[in-house]
LUMTI-118259 format. One record per residue: residue number from 1; residue in three letters; x, y, z of N, C-alpha, C, O in turn. Coordinates in nm, 2 decimals. Each point is the difference from the previous one (the first is absolute). Example, Ala and Ser with C-alpha at 12.3 -4.5 7.8 and 13.67 -1.06 7.14 Angstrom:
2
@nr: 1 rest: Ala n.x: 1.32 n.y: -0.57 n.z: 0.78 ca.x: -0.09 ca.y: 0.12 ca.z: 0.00 c.x: 0.09 c.y: 0.12 c.z: 0.00 o.x: 0.10 o.y: 0.00 o.z: 0.07
@nr: 2 rest: Ser n.x: -0.14 n.y: 0.11 n.z: -0.14 ca.x: 0.09 ca.y: 0.11 ca.z: 0.00 c.x: -0.08 c.y: 0.11 c.z: 0.08 o.x: 0.05 o.y: 0.11 o.z: 0.01
//
This chain:
103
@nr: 1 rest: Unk n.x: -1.29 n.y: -2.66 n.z: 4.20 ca.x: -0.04 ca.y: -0.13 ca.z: -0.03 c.x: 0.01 c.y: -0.09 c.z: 0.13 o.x: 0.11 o.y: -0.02 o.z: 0.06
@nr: 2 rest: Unk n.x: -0.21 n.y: -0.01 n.z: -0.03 ca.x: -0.03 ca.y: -0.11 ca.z: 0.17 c.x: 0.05 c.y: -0.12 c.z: -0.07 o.x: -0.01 o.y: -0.02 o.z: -0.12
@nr: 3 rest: Unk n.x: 0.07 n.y: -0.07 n.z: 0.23 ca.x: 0.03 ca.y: -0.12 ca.z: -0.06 c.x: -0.04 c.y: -0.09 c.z: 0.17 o.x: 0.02 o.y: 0.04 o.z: 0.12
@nr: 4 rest: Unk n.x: -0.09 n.y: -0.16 n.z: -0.18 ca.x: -0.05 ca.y: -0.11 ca.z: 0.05 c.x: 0.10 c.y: -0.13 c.z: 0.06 o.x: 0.04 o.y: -0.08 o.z: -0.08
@nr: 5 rest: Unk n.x: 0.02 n.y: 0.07 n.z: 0.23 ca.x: 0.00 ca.y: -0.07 ca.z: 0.02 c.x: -0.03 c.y: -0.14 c.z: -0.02 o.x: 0.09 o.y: -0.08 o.z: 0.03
@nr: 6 rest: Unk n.x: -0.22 n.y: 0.05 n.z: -0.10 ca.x: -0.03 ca.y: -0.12 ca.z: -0.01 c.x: 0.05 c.y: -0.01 c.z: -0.17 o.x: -0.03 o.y: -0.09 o.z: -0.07
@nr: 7 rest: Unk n.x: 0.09 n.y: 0.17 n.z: 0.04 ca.x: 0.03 ca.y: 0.00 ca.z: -0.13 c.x: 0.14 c.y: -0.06 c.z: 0.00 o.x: 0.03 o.y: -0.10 o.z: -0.07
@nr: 8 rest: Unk n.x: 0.05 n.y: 0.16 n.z: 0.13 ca.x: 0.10 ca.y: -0.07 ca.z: 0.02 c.x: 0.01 c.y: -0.15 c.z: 0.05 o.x: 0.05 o.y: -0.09 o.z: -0.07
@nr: 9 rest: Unk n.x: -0.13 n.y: 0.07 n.z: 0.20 ca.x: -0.02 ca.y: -0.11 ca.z: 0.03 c.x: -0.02 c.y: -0.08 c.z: -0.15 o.x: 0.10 o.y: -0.05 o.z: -0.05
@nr: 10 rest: Unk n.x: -0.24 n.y: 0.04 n.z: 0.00 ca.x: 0.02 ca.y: -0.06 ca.z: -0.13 c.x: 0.10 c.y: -0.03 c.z: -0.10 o.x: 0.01 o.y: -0.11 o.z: -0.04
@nr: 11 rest: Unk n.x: 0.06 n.y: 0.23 n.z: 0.00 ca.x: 0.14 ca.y: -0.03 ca.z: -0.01 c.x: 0.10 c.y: -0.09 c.z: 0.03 o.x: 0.03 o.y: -0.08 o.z: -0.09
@nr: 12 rest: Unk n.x: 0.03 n.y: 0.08 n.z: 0.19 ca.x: 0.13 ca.y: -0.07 ca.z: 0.11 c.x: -0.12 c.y: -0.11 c.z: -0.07 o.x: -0.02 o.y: 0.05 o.z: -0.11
@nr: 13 rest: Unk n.x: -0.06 n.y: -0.17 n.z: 0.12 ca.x: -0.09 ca.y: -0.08 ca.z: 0.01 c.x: 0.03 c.y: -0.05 c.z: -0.15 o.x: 0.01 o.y: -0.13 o.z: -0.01
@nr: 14 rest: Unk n.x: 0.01 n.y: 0.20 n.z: -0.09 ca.x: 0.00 ca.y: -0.03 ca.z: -0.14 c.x: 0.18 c.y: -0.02 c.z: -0.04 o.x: 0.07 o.y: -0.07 o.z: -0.07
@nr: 15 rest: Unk n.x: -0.04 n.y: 0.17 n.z: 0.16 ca.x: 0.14 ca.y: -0.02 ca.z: -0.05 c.x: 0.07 c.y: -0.15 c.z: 0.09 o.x: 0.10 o.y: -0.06 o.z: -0.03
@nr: 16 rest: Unk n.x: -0.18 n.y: 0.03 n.z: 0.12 ca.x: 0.03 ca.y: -0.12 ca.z: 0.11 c.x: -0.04 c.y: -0.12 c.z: -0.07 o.x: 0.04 o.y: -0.11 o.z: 0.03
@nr: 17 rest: Unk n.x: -0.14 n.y: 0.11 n.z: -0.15 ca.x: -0.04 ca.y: -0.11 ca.z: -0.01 c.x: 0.01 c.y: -0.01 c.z: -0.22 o.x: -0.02 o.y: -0.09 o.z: -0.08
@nr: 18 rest: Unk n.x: 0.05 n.y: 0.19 n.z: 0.06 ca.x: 0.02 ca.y: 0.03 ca.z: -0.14 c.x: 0.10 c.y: -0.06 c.z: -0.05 o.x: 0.11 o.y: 0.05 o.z: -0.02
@nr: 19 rest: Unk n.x: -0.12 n.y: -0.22 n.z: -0.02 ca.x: 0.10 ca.y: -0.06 ca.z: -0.12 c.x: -0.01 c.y: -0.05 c.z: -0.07 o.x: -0.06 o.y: -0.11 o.z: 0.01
@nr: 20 rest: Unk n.x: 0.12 n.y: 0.16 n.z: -0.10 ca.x: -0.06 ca.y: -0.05 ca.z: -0.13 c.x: 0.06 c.y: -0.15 c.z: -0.05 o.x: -0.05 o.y: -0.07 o.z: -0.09
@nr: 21 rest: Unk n.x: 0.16 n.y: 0.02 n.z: 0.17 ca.x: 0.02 ca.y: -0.14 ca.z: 0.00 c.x: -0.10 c.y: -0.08 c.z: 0.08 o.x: -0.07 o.y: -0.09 o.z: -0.06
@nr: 22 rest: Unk n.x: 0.05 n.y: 0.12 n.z: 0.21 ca.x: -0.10 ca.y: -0.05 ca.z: 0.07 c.x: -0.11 c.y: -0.12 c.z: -0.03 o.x: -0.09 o.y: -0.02 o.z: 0.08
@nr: 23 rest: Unk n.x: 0.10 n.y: -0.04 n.z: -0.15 ca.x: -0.15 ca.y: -0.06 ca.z: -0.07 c.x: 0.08 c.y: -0.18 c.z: -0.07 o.x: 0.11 o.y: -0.07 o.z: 0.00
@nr: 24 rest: Unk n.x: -0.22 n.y: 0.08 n.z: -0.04 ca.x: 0.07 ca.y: -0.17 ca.z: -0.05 c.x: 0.07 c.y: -0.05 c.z: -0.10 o.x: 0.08 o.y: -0.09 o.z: 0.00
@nr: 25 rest: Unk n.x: -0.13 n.y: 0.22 n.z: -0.12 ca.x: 0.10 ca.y: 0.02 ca.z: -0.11 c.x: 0.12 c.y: 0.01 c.z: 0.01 o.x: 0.07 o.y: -0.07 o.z: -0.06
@nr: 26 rest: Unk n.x: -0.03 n.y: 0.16 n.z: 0.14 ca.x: 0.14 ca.y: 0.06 ca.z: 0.04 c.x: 0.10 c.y: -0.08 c.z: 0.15 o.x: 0.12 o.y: -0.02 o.z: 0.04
@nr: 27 rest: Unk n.x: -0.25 n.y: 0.00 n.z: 0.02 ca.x: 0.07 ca.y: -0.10 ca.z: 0.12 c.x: 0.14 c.y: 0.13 c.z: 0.06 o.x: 0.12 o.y: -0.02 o.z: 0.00
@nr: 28 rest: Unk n.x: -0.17 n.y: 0.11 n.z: 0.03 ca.x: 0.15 ca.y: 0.11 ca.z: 0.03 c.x: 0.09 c.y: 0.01 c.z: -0.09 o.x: 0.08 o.y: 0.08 o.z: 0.03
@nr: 29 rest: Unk n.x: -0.06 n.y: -0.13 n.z: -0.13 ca.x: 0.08 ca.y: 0.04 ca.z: -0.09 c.x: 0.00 c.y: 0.12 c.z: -0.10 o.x: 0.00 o.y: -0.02 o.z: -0.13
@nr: 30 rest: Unk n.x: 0.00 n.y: 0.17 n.z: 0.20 ca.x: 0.01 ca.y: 0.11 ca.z: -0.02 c.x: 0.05 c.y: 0.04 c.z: -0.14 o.x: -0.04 o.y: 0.09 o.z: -0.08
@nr: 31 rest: Unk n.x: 0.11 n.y: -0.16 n.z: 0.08 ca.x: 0.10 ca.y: 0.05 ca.z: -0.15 c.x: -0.11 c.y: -0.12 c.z: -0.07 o.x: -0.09 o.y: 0.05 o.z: 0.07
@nr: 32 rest: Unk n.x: 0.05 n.y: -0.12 n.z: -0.11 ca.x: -0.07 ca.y: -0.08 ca.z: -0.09 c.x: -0.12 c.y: 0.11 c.z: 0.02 o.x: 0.00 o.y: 0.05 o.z: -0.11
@nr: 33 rest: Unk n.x: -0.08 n.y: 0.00 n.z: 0.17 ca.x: -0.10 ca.y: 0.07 ca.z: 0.03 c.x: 0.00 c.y: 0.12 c.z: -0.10 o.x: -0.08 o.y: 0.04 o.z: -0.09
@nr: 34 rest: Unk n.x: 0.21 n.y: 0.00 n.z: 0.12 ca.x: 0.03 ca.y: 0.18 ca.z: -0.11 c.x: 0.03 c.y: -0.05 c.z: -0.14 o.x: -0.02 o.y: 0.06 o.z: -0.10
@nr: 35 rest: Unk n.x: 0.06 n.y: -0.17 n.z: 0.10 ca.x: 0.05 ca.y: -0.03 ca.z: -0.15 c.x: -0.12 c.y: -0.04 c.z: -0.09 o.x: -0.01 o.y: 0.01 o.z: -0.12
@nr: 36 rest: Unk n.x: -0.08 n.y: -0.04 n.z: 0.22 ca.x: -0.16 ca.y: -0.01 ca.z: -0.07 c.x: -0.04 c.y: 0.10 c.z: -0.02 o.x: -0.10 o.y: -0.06 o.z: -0.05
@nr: 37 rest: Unk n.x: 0.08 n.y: 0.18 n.z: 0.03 ca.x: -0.04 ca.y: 0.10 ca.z: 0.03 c.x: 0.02 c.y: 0.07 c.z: -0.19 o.x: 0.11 o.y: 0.07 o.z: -0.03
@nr: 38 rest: Unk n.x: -0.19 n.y: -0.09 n.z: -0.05 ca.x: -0.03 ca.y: 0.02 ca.z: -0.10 c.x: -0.02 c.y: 0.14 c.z: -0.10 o.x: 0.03 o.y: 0.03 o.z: -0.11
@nr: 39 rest: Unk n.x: -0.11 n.y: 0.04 n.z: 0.27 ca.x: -0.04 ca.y: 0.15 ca.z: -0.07 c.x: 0.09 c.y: 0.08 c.z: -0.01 o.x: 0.10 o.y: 0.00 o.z: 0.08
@nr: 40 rest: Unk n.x: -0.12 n.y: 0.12 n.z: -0.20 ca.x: 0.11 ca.y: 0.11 ca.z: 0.01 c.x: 0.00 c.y: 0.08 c.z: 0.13 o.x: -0.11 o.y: 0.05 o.z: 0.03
@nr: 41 rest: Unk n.x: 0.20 n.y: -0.04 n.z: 0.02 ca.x: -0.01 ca.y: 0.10 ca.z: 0.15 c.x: 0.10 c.y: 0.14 c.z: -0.03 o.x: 0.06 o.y: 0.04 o.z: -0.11
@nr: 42 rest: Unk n.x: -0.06 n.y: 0.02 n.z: 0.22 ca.x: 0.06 ca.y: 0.07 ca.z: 0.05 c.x: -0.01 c.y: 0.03 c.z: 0.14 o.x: -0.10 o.y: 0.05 o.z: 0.06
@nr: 43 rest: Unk n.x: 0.28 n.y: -0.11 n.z: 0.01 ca.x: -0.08 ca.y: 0.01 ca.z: 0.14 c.x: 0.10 c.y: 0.16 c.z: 0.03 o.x: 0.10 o.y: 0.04 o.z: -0.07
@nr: 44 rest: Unk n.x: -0.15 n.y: 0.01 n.z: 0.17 ca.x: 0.00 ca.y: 0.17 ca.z: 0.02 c.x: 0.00 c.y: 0.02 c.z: 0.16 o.x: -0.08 o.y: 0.06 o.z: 0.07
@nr: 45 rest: Unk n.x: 0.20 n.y: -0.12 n.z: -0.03 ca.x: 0.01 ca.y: 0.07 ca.z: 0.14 c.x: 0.05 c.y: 0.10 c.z: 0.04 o.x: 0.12 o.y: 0.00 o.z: -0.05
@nr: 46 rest: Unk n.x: -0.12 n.y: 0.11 n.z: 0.12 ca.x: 0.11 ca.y: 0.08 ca.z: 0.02 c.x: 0.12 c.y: 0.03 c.z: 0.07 o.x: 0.02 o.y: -0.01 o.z: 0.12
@nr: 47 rest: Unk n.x: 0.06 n.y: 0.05 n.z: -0.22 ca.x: 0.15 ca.y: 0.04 ca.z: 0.05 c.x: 0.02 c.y: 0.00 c.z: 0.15 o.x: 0.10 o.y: -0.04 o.z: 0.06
@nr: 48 rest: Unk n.x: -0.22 n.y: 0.11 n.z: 0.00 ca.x: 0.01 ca.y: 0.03 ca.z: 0.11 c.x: -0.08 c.y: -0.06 c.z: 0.14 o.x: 0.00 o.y: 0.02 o.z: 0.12
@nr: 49 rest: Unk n.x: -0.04 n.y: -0.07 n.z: -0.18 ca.x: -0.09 ca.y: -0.13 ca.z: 0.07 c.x: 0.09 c.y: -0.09 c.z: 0.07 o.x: 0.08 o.y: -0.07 o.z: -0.07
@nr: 50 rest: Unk n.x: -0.06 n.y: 0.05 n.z: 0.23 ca.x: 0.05 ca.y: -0.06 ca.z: 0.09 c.x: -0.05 c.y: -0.10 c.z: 0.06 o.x: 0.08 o.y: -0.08 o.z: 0.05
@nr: 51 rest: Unk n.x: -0.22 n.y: 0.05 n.z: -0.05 ca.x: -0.07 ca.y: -0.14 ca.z: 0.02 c.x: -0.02 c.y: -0.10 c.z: -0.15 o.x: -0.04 o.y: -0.12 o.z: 0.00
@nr: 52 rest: Unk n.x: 0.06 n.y: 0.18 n.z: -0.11 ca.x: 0.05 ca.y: -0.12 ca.z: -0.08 c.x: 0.14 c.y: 0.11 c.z: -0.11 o.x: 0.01 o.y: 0.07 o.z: -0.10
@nr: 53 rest: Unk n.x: 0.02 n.y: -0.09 n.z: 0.15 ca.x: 0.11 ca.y: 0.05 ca.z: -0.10 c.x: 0.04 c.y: -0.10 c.z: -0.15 o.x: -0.01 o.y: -0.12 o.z: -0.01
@nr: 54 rest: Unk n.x: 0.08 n.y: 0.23 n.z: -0.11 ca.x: -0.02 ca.y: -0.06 ca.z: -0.09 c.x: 0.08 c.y: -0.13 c.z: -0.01 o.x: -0.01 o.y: -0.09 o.z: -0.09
@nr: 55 rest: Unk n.x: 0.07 n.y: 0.09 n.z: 0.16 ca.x: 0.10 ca.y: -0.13 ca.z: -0.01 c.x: -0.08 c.y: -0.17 c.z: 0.01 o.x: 0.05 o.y: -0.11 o.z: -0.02
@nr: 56 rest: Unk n.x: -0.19 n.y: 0.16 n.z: 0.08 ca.x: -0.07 ca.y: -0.07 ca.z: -0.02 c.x: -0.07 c.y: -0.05 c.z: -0.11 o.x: -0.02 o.y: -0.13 o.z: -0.02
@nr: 57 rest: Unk n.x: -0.05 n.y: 0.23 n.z: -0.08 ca.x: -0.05 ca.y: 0.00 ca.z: -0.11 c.x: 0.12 c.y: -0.02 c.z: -0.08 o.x: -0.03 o.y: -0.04 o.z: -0.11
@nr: 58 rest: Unk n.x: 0.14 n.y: 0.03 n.z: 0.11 ca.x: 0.13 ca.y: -0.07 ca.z: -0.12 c.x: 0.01 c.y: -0.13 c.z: 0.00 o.x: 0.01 o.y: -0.07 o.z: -0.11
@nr: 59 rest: Unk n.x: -0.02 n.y: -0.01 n.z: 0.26 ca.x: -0.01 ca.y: -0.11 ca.z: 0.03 c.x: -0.10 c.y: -0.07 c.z: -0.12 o.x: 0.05 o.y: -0.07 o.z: -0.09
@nr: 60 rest: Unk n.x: -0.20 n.y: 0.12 n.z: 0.11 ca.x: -0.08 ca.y: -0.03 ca.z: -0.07 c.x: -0.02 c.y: 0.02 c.z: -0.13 o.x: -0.04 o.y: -0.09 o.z: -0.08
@nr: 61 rest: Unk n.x: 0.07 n.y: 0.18 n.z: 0.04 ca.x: 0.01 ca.y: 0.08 ca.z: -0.17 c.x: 0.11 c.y: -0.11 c.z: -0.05 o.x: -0.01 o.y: -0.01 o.z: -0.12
@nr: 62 rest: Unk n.x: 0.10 n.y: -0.07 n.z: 0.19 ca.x: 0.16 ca.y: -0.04 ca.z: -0.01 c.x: -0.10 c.y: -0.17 c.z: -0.08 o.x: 0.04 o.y: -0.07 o.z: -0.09
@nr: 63 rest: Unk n.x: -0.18 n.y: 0.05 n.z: 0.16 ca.x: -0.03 ca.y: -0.09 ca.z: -0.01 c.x: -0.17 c.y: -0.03 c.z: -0.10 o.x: -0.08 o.y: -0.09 o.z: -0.01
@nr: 64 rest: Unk n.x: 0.09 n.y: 0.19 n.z: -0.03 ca.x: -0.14 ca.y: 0.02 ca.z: -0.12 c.x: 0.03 c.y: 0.03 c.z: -0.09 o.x: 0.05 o.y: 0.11 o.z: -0.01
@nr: 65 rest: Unk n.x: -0.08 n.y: -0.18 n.z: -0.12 ca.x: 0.04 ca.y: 0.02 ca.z: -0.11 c.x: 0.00 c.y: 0.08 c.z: -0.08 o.x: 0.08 o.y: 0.03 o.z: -0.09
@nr: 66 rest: Unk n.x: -0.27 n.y: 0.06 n.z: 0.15 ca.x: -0.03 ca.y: 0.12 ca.z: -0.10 c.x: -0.04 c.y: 0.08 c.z: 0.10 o.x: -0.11 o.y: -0.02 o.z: 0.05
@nr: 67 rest: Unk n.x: 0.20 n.y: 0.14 n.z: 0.01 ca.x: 0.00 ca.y: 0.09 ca.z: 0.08 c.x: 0.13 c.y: 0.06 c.z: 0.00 o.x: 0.11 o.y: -0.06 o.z: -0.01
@nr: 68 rest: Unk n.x: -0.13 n.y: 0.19 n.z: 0.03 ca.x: 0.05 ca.y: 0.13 ca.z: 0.01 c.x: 0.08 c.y: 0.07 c.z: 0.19 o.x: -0.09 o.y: -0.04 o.z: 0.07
@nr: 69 rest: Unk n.x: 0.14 n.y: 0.07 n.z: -0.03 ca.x: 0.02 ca.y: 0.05 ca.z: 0.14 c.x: -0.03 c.y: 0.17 c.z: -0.07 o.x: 0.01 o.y: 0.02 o.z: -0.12
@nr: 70 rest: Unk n.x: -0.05 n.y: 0.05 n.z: 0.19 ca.x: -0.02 ca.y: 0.15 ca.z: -0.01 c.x: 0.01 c.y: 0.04 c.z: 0.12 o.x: -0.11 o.y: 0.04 o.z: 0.04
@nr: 71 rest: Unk n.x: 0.18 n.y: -0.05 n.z: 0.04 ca.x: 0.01 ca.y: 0.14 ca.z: 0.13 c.x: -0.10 c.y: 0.11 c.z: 0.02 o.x: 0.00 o.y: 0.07 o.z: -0.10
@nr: 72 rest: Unk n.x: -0.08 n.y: -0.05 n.z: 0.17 ca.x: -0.07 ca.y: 0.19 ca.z: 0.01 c.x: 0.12 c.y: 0.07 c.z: 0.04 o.x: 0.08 o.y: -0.07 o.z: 0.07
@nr: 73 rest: Unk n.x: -0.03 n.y: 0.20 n.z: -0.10 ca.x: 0.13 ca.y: 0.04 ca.z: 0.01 c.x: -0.06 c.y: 0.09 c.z: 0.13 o.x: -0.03 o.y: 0.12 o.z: -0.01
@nr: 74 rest: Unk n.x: 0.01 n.y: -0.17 n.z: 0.10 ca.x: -0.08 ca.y: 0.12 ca.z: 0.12 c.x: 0.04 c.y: 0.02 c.z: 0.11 o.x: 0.02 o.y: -0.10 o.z: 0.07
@nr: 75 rest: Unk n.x: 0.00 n.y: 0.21 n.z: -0.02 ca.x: 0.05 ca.y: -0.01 ca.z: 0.16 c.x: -0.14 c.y: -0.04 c.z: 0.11 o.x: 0.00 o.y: 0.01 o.z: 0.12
@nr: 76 rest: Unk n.x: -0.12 n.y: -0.04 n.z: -0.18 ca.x: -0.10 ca.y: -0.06 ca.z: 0.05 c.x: 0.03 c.y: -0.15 c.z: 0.10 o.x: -0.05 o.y: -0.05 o.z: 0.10
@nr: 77 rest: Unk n.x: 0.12 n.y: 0.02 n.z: -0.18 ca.x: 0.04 ca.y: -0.20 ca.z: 0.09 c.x: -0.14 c.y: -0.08 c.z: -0.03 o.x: -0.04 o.y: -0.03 o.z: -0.12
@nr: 78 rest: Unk n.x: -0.01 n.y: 0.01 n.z: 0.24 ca.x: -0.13 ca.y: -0.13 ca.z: -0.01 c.x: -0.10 c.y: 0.07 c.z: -0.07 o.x: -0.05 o.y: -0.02 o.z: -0.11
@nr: 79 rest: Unk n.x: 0.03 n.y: 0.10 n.z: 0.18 ca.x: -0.13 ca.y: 0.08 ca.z: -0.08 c.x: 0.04 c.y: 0.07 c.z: -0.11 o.x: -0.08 o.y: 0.09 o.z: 0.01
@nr: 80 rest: Unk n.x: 0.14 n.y: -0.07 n.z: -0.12 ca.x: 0.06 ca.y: 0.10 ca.z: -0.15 c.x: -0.17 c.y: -0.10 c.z: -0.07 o.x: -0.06 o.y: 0.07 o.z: -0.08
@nr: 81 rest: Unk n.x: -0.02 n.y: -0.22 n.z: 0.13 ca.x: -0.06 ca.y: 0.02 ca.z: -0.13 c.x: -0.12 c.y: 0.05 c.z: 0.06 o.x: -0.09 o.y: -0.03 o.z: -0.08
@nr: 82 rest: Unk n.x: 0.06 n.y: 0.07 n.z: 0.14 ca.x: -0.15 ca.y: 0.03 ca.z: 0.11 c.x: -0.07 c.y: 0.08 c.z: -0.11 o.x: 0.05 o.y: 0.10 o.z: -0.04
@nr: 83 rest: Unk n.x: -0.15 n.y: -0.15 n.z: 0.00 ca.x: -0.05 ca.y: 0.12 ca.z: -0.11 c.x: -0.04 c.y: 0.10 c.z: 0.06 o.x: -0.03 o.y: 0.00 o.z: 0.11
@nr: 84 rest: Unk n.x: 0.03 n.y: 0.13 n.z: -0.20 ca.x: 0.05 ca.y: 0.16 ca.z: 0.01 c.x: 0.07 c.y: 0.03 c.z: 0.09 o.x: 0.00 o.y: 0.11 o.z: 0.05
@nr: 85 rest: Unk n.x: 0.06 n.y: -0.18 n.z: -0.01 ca.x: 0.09 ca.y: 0.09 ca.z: 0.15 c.x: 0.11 c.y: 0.09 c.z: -0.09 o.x: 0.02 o.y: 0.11 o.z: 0.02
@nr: 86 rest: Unk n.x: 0.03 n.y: -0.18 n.z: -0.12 ca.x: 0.13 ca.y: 0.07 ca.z: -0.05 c.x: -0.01 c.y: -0.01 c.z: -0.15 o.x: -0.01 o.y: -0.11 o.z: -0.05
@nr: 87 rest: Unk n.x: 0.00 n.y: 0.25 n.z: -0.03 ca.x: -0.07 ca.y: 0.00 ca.z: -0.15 c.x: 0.12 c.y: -0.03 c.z: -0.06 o.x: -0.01 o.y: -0.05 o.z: -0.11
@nr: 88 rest: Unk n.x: 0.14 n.y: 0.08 n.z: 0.14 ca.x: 0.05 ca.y: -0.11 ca.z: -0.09 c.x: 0.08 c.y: -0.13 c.z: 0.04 o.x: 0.10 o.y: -0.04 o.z: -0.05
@nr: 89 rest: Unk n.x: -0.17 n.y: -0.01 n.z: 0.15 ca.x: -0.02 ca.y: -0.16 ca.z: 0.01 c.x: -0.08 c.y: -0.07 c.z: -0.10 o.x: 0.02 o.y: -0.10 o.z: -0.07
@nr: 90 rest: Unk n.x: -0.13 n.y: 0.19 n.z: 0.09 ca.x: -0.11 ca.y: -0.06 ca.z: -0.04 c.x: 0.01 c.y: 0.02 c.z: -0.16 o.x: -0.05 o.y: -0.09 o.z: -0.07
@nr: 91 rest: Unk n.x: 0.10 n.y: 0.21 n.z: 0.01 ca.x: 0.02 ca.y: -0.02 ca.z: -0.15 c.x: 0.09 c.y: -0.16 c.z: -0.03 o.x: -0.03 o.y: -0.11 o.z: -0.05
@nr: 92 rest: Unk n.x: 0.15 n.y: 0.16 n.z: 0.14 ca.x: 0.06 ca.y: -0.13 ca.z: -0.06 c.x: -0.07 c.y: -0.16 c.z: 0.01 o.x: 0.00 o.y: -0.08 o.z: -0.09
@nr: 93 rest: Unk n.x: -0.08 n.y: 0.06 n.z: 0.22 ca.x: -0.05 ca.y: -0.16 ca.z: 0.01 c.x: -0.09 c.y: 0.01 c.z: -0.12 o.x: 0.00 o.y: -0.09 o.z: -0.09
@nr: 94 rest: Unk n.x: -0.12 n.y: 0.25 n.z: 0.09 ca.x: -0.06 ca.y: -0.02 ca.z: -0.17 c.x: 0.07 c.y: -0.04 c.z: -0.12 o.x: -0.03 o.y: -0.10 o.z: -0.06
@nr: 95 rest: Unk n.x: 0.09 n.y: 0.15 n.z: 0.03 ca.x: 0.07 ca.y: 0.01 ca.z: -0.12 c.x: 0.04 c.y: -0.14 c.z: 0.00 o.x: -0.06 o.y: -0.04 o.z: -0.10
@nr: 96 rest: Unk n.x: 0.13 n.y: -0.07 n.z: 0.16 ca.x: 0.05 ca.y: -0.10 ca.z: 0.05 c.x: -0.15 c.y: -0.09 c.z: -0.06 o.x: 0.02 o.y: -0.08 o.z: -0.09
@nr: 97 rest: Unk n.x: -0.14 n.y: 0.08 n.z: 0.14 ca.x: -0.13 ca.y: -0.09 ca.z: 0.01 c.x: -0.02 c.y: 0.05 c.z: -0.14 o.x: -0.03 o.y: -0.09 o.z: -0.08
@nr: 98 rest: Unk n.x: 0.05 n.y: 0.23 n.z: 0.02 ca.x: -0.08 ca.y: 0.02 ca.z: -0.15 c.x: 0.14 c.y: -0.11 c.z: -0.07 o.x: -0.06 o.y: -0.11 o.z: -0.02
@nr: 99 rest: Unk n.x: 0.14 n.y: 0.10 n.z: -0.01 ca.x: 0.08 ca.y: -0.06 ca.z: -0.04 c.x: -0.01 c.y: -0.15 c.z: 0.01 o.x: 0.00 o.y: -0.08 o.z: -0.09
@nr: 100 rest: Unk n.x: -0.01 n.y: 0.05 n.z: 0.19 ca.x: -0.01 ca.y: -0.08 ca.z: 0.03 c.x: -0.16 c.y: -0.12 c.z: -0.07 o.x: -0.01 o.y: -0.11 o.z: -0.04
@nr: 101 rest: Unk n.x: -0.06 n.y: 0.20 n.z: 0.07 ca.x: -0.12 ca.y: -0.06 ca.z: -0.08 c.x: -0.02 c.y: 0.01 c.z: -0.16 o.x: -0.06 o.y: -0.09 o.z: -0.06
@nr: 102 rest: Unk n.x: 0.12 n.y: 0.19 n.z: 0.01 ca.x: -0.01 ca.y: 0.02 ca.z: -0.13 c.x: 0.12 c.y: -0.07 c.z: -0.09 o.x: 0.02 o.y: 0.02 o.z: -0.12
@nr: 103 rest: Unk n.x: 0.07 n.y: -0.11 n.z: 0.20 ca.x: 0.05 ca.y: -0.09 ca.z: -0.08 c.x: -0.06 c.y: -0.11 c.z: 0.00 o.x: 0.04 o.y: -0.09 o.z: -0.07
//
């Protein structure tokens, strides 16, 4: 699997400018931003993930009303969701979306 520099680039770019407070509604107030946040989720970082670790996603789960935290249980880190890299990553984030939709 080749991977694209400018992909990354794109990346860093989204995560530099990605907030969901940001705007006029929210005026930065982050926590007013997640408490809005209406839909059923499930957020799914992994255990092993060192550029967002889950301590991040509790933060936020800590702050939405209808959502779930699920871990990927993976020694993968950033990449555990990369589709097919790892068949049972990828069972679990499935299984996670069928559920998830069919409620």
């Amino acid at each position: 699997m080749a991977f694209d520099a400018n992909d990354l680039l794109g990346m860093m770019h989204t995560w530099q400018v990605a907030n969901i407070a940001d705007n006029k509604i929210y005026n930065g107030d982050f926590e007013a931003a997640c408490k809005a946040i209406q839909a059923k989720t499930i957020l799914m970082p992994c255990k092993t993930d060192l550029y967002f670790p889950v301590a991040d996603n509790e933060i936020q789960a800590s702050l939405m009303s209808n959502t779930e935290l699920r871990p990927i249980p993976s020694d993968w880190g950033h990449i555990a969701g990369a589709p097919g890299l790892n068949p049972v990553d990828s069972a679990f984030i499935d299984n996670a979306h069928r559920e998830l939709l069919a409620s």
